[in-house]
N, C-alpha and C positions, 0 to 999 in steps of 0.2 A: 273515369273511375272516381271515386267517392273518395275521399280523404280520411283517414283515421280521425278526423277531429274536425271535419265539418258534417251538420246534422245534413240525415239525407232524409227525405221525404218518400214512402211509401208512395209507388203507384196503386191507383183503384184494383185492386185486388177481390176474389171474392173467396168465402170459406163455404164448402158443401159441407155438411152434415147429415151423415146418418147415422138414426138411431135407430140401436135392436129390434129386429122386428116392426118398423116402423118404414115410413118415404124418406127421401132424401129432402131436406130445404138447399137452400144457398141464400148464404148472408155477404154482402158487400161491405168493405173497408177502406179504408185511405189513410188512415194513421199509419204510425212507428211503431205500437205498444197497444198488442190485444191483449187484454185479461180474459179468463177462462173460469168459471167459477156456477155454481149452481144458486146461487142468493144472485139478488136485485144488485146490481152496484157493477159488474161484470162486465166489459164490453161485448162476450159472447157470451149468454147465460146457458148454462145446460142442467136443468132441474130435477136432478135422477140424487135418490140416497147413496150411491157409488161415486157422487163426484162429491170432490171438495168443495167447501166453501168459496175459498179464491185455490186453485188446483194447480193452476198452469199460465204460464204467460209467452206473449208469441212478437217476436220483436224483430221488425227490419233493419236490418245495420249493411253498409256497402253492400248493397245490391243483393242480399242473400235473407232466407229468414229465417229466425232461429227458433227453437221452442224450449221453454226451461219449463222443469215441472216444480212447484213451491212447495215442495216439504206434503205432498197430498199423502191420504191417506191409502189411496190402492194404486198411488205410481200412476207416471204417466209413460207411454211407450211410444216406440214408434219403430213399424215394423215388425209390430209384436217384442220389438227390445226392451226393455221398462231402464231408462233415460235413470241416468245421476246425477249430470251435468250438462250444461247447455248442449242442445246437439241440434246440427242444420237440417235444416227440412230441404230435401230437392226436390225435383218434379215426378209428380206419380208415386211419391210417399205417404204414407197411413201414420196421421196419428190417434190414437187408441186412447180415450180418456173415460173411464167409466163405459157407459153400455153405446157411448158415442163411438165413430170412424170419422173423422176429419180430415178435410184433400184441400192444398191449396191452390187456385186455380186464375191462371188472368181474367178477369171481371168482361169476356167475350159478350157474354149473354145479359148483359146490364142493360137499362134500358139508354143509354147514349154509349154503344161500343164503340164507336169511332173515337173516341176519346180515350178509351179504355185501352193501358198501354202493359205491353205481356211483362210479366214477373221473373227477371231472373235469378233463376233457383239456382245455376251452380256457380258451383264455388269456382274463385279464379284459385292458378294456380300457388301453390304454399313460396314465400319467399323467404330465403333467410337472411336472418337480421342480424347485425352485430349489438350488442349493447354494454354501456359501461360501468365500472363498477359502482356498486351501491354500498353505501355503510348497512348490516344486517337488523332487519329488523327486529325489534324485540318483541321475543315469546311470539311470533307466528304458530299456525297448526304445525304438527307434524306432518311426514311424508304420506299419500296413500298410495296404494300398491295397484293399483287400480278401479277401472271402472266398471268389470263383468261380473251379473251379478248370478247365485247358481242355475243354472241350466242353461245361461244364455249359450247363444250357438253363433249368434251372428258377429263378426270381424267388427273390435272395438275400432275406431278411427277418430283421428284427431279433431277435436271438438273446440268450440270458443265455449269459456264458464263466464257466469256471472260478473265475475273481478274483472276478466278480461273487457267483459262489454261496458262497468265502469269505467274503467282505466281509456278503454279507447275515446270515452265521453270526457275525460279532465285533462288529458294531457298526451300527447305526441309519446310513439315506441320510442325508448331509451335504449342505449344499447348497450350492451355487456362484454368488458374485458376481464381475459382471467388475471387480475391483479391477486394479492397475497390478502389473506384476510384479516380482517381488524384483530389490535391486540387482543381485546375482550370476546370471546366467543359466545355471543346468547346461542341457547337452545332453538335455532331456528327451525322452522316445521313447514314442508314441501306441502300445499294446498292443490287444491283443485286449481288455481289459476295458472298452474302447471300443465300445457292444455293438449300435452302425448304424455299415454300413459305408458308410452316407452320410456322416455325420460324421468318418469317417476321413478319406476323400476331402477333405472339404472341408478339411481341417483341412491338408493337402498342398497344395491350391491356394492356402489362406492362407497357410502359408510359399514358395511359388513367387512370389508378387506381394512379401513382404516379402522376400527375397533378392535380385529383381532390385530391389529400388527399393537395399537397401544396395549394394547391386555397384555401383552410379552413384555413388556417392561415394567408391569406392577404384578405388586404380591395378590394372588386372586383372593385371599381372605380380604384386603383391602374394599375390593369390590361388591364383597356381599355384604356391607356393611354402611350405616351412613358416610358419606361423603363430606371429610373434613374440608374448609376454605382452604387450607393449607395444600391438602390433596389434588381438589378441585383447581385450585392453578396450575400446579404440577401436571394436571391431565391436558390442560389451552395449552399448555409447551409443548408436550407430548404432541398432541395434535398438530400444529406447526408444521414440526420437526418431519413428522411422519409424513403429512401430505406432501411437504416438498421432495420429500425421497423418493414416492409415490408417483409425484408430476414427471417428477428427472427419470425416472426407471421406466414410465409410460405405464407400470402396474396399473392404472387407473384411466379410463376415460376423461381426458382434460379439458374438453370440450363442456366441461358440467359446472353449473353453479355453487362453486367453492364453500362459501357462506352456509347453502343450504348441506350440501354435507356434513360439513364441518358440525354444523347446526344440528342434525341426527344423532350423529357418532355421541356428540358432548352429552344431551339429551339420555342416552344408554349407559354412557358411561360413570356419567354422576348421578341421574335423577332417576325417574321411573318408565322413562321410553313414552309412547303413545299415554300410559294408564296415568298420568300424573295429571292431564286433563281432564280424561275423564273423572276420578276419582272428586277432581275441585268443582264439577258439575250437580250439584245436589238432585237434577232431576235424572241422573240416573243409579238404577237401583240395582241394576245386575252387569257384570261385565267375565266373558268368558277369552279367552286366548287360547289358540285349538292349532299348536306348530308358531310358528314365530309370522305366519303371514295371512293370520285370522283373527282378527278381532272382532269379537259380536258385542251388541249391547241391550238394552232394556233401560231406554228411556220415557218418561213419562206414560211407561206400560205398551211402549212398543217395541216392539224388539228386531231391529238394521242392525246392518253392518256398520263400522268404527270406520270413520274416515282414515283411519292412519293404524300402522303397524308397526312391528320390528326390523330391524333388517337382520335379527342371528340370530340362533334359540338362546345362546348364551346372554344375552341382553336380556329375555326372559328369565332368564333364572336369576340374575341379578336382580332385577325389578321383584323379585318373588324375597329374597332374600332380605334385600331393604324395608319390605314390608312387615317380615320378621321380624326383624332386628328393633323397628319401629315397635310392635307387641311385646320386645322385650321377652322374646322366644325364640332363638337362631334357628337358622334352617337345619343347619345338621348336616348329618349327609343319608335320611331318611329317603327314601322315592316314593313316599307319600305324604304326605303334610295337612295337617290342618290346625290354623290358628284364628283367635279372635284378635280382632285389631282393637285399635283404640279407641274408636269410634263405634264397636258392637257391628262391626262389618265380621262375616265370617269368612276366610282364606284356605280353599282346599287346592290343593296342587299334586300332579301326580307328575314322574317323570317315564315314561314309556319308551325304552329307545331313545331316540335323539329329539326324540317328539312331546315336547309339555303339552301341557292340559292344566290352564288353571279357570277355577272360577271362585269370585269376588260378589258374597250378596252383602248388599249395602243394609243397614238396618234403616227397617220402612216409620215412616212417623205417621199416627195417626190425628187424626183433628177433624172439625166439620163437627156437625150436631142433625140429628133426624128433621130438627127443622128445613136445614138447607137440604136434606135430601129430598124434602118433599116440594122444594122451590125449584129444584132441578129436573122433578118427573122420576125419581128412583125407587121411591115407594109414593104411595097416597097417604093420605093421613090417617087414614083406616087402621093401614098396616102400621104405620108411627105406631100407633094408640096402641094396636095391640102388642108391640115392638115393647115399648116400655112399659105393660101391663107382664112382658115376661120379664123384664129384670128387678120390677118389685119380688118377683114369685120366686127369683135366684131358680130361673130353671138353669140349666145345662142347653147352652146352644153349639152347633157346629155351621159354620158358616162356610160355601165351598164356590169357588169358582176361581176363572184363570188369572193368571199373574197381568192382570194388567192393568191395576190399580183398584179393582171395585171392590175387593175383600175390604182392602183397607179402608176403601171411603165409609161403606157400613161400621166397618169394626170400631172406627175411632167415633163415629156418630154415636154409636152404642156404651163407649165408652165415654163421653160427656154428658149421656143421659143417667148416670149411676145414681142411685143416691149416695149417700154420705158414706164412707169410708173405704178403705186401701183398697188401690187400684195397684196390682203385681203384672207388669207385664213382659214376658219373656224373649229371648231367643232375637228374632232380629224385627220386633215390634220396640216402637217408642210412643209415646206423646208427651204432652204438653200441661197435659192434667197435673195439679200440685202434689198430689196426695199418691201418684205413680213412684212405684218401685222397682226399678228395673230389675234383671236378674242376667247376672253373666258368672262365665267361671270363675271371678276375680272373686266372689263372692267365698269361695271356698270349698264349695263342692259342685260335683260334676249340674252338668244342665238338667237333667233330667231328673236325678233326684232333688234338686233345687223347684223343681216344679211339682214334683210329688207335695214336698214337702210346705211348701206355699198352698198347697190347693186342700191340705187340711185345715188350716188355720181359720182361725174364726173372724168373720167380720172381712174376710181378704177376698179381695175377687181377684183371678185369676182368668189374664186376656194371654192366648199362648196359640202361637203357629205349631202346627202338625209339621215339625221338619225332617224328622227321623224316627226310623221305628223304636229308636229308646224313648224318644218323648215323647210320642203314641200312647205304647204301651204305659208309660208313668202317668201322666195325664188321667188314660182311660181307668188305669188302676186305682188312683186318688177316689175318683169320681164312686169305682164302686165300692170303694171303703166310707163313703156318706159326702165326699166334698159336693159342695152347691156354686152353681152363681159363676159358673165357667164358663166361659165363651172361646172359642177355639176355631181355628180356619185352616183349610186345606185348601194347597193348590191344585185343580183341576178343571179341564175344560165342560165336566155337565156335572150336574150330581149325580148322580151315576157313577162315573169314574169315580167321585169322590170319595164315594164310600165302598168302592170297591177296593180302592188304594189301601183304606184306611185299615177295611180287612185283611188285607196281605201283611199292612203291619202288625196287627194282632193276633196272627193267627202263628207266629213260633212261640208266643208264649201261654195263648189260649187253646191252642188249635183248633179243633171241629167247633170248638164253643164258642169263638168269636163272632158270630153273628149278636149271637144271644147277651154277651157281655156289650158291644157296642149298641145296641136295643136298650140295655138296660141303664146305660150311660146318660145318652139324649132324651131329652122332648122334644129338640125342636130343630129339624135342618133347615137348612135357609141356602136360597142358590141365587148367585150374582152373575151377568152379565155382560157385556159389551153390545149392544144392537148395532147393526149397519149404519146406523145414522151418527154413531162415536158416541152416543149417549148409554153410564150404566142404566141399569132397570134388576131388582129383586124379581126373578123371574117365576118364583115358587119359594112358599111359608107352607111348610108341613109337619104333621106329627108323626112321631115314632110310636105307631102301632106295639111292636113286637119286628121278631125275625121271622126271613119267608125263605127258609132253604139258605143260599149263599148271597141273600141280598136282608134288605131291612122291609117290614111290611109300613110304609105311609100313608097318609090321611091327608091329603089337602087343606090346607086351613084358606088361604089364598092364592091365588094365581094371576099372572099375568097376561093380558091375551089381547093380541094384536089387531088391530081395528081395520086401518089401513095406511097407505104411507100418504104423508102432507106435501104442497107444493115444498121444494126446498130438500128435499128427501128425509125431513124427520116422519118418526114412525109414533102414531097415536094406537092407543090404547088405552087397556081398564085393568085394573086389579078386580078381581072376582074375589067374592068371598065363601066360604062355603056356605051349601045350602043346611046347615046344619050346626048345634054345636059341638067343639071338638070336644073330645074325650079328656081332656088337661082341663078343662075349666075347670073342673071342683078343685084338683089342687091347686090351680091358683088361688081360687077365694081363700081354700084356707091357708094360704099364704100369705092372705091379704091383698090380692091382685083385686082391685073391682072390674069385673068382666058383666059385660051385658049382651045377651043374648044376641039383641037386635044388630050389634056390629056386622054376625055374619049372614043376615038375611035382608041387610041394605042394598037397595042398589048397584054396580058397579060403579069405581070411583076412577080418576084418572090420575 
C-alpha cells in the first residue's frame, strides 16, 4: 500500500470518451494529474462550448482516482451526480463533463498490453485515526451543511476534497485529542476538508445546543445589537463553561472537533454567522438565507449555493439585527423589515413562522467604457456609434436582461460615454464617475420620489434600476412629464419578460393605458445576454414603434445573429443592422445627434 506522503506513480491507464452523438475514442495516460479543459494546454482537451476552459481535474493518489470539478461553469458529475467536492471515480463509473461521458479503464487495449497494469479503482477500507490537538486556526471557512445539491437522488458518501489531497502531499495524518480549547476562541469555520458530510452536520448541531444553552445567560437585546469587547469575552467564558458542562452531561457528541465548534457558536453569537464572509467578498452581489440551512448567493453573476450556513434560525435573526443596528435602524419587533445599509446594500427580511427569509442586494458599481465593450465582442462598433449617437440625443433608454452582470457592464459603459454634466444614479447602482450623485433615503425623501424628482431637473441625467413598482411608476411618470436622457434597467431573462414585468408594474396606477404610457416613455430597448460560451453579447437595439395590444410595437434597429460556434466553444457572430432608416433619426439630428444613413445598410459587423 502507498503511504500518505510517498508519491505514487499512476499505472498506464486509458480514458474512453464519448461524445454526444458522436464514436467513442480512448486516450492513454500514465501521470498523477489529468487536466480537463476545452483550450490547448489540457492534458485531455475536450472542445465543446459546455466545457470549461480548465473544468475538471483527475488525480491518482493511493491506488484510487479522483475527479475534482474547478469551479466550471455547468458542473461536473458523475453518475449524473454534479460533484462539489473531490469525489472517487471506481470502476464502471460515468463522468459527465459537458456533452462528453468519460470511463476510466486499464490501458488492455494499448499497443504493449502486457505491460499494461489494471487500475485499482476501489477504495480500501475507511481507517480511524486518532489526531492531536491543534491550536485553532484563524478566521477559517465556516461550517457547510453539506454536499447534495437540489434534486440529487443519489447517497452522498465520504469523499477526499482538495485540502485533503494537499495535506496528504506536505505532511503525514496528525492526530486529534479532545483537549480544552484555547483561551482565545477565533471564529473558526468547518470547510470542505471535513471529508463526511455527517460530521459537518453534526458538528452544526453541536453548535446549535451550545448557542442556545449561552443565549440563556445573556440579555437577548444584548444580541441583536453590536457586540461590545467587553461582551465578546464574556461570551469565550460562556463558551468554556458551557462545553464543558456539555462534554460532562454527554449532551453533545464528544467525539467532534472542539475548536471547530466552539468556532461556529462564537462566529453566531458575536459576528454575522456564515454572511460576514460573504458580505467582505465584493464579488458578490446578492445573498439570500431561506430557513437557517440555505444559503444562496450571486457571485460574479452566478448564482450557487453558500459553502456554509447557520446552525439555528435564531443566529439568523441575530445576524439580521446587527445588520440593523449597523444602519442605525433597530430591528423592532416588525416581521417584516426593510433597510438600507451603509454601504447602499438593500436588507429585506421577513419572518414566517420559525422560518426567515432574508435577502441582501449589494449595491452594483458600474465602470468599463463602450470601448472595452467592443474589445470584448459585446457590441460592434456600429452599435458603439450608434449607442453614443443616442445619449447625445438624451433619448430615454431601457436596458433589460438577467442578473448576471451584463445590465451593468453596458450601463456603466454608457455612463462614461456621457458628455458633461451630472450623472444621478439610484437605488443599488454606483460608479466611479466624478460628477455621480447617488441617491439613498438618507437623502431625505423616500426613493422613489427622490427619483421623480432628479429625473426633472435640468442638465441631470438620471441612471436608475427598475426595482419596484413605486420606482417604475415614478421614473416612468417623470419621463412623461418631459424628463430626457434616462437610462434605466430591468431585470429579466428576454426582453419580453422585461417589458412585460415593467407592465404589470404600471398598470395599478395607469391601468388599461400602460402600454401606451410605457411606448411613450422609450425610444430605445436594448437586451443583454449571457451566450453559452460565458461571453455577454447586446442581443437586440430596437425602437419603440407605439403599443400593440398588451405588448410594445418594435422596430429593429440592430441584431445579433449567430454565425457558428469556433474551435474552443466561443460562438461568432454579426451584429445586423437594419435594412433601413429608423424612425428616431430625425429626432436625433434635431437633437443634434449626427446620424448617417449608411450605418444601417453597412455590412454586417462583428
Amino acid at each position: 500500500m502507498v503511504s500518505p506522503t510517498s508519491p505514487a506513480k499512476a499505472p498506464m491507464f486509458a480514458i474512453v470518451i464519448h461524445e454526444k452523438g458522436g464514436a467513442e475514442r480512448r486516450e492513454s495516460f500514465d501521470g498523477t494529474e489529468i487536466s480537463v479543459g476545452r483550450v490547448q494546454g489540457n492534458d485531455l482537451m475536450l472542445p465543446k462550448g459546455n466545457v470549461s476552459k480548465r473544468h475538471a481535474r483527475l488525480l491518482y493518489r493511493d491506488g484510487r482516482f479522483i475527479v475534482t470539478d474547478l469551479n466550471s461553469t455547468n458542473g461536473t458529475y458523475v453518475n449524473r451526480r454534479r460533484i462539489t467536492q473531490a469525489t472517487i471515480v471506481r470502476e464502471g463509473d460515468r463522468i459527465y463533463i459537458g456533452d462528453f461521458v468519460l470511463r476510466i479503464e486499464p490501458a488492455l487495449a494499448s499497443a504493449d498490453a502486457s505491460v499494461a497494469v489494471p487500475v485499482p479503482l476501489a477504495v480500501p477500507a475507511p481507517v480511524a485515526v486518532s489526531m492531536p490537538s491543534v491550536p485553532p486556526a484563524p478566521r477559517q471557512p465556516l461550517p457547510t451543511l453539506g454536499d447534495s445539491q437540489p434534486g440529487a437522488t443519489a447517497t452522498a458518501r465520504p469523499n477526499p476534497t482538495d485540502d485533503e489531497e494537499e495535506e496528504l502531499t506536505r505532511s503525514p495524518l496528525r492526530p486529534l485529542t479532545r483537549s480544552n480549547p484555547a483561551a482565545s476562541i477565533e471564529p473558526a469555520r468547518v470547510s470542505t476538508s471535513d471529508d463526511d458530510a455527517g460530521l459537518r452536520a453534526s458538528v452544526l448541531e453541536a453548535a446549535a445546543v451550545l448557542v442556545e444553552r449561552v443565549a440563556r445567560s445573556l440579555n437577548p437585546t444584548e444580541l441583536e445589537a453590536e457586540v461590545a469587547p467587553a461582551l465578546a469575552g464574556r461570551i469565550d467564558q460562556l463558551l468554556r463553561e458551557v462545553w464543558a458542562t456539555l462534554s460532562s452531561d454527554r449532551a453533545v457528541a464528544t467525539h467532534l472537533p472542539v475548536e471547530r465548534v466552539m468556532g461556529v457558536a462564537r462566529a453566531e453569537l458575536v459576528e454575522l454567522g456564515p454572511l460576514s464572509e460573504l458580505l467582505d467578498d465584493p464579488q458578490v452581489s446578492e445573498i439570500a438565507v431561506v430557513g437557517r440551512d440555505r444559503v444562496t448567493l450571486v457571485r460574479a453573476g452566478r448564482a450557487t449555493l453558500a459553502e456554509h450556513t447557520f446552525s439555528c434560525g435564531l443566529a439568523v435573526r441575530w445576524a439580521v439585527a446587527r445588520l440593523c443596528a449597523r444602519a442605525r435602524a433597530p430591528i423592532g419587533s416588525d416581521s417584516y423589515i426593510e433597510r438600507r445599509l451603509a454601504d447602499g446594500s438593500a436588507l429585506t427580511a421577513t419572518w414566517s413562522g420559525a422560518t426567515p427569509v432574508v435577502l441582501i442586494s449589494r449595491s452594483r458599481r458600474l465602470s468599463g467604457t463602450l470601448e472595452e465593450l467592443v474589445r470584448r465582442g459585446t457590441v460592434s462598433r456600429a452599435v458603439a456609434t450608434f449607442l453614443q449617437q443616442c445619449l447625445l440625443a438624451r433619448l430615454n433608454l431601457l436596458v433589460v436582461g438577467p442578473r448576471d452582470g451584463g445590465v451593468e457592464l453596458l450601463l456603466g459603459a454608457l455612463a462614461s460615454s456621457l458628455p458633461e454634466g451630472e450623472v444621478v444614479l439610484a437605488g443599488r447602482l454606483s460608479a466611479d464617475r466624478p460628477s455621480t450623485l447617488p441617491l439613498s433615503e438618507a437623502s431625505g425623501l423616500e426613493l422613489p420620489e427622490a427619483l421623480g424628482l432628479s429625473a426633472r431637473a435640468p442638465l441631470v441625467r438620471l441612471f436608475a434600476e427598475l426595482s419596484s413598482p413605486g420606482v417604475t411608476q415614478m421614473v416612468v411618470g417623470a419621463i412623461s412629464d418631459g424628463a430626457d436622457g434616462v437610462v434605466v434597467a430591468r431585470g429579466a431573462t428576454s426582453l419580453r419578460r422585461g417589458v412585460l414585468r415593467v407592465l404589470s408594474e404600471l398598470r395599478p396606477r395607469y391601468g388599461e393605458g400602460a402600454p401606451e404610457i410605457l411606448a411613450g416613455a422609450f425610444e430605445l430597448v436594448i437586451e443583454v445576454a449571457r451566450l453559452r460560451d460565458d461571453r455577454h453579447r447586446v442581443l437586440r437595439v430596437a425602437e419603440v414603434l407605439g403599443a400593440d395590444g398588451n405588448d410594445l410595437d418594435l422596430a429593429d434597429v440592430f441584431t445579433f445573429a449567430i454565425d457558428r460556434t469556433a474551435a474552443g466553444g466561443l460562438i461568432e457572430g454579426s451584429f445586423v443592422p437594419a435594412s433601413t432608416m429608423p424612425a428616431i433619426a430625425d429626432l436625433m439630428r434635431t437633437r443634434g445627434a449626427s446620424i448617417d444613413s449608411s450605418q444601417f445598410t453597412r455590412p454586417p459587423s462583428r
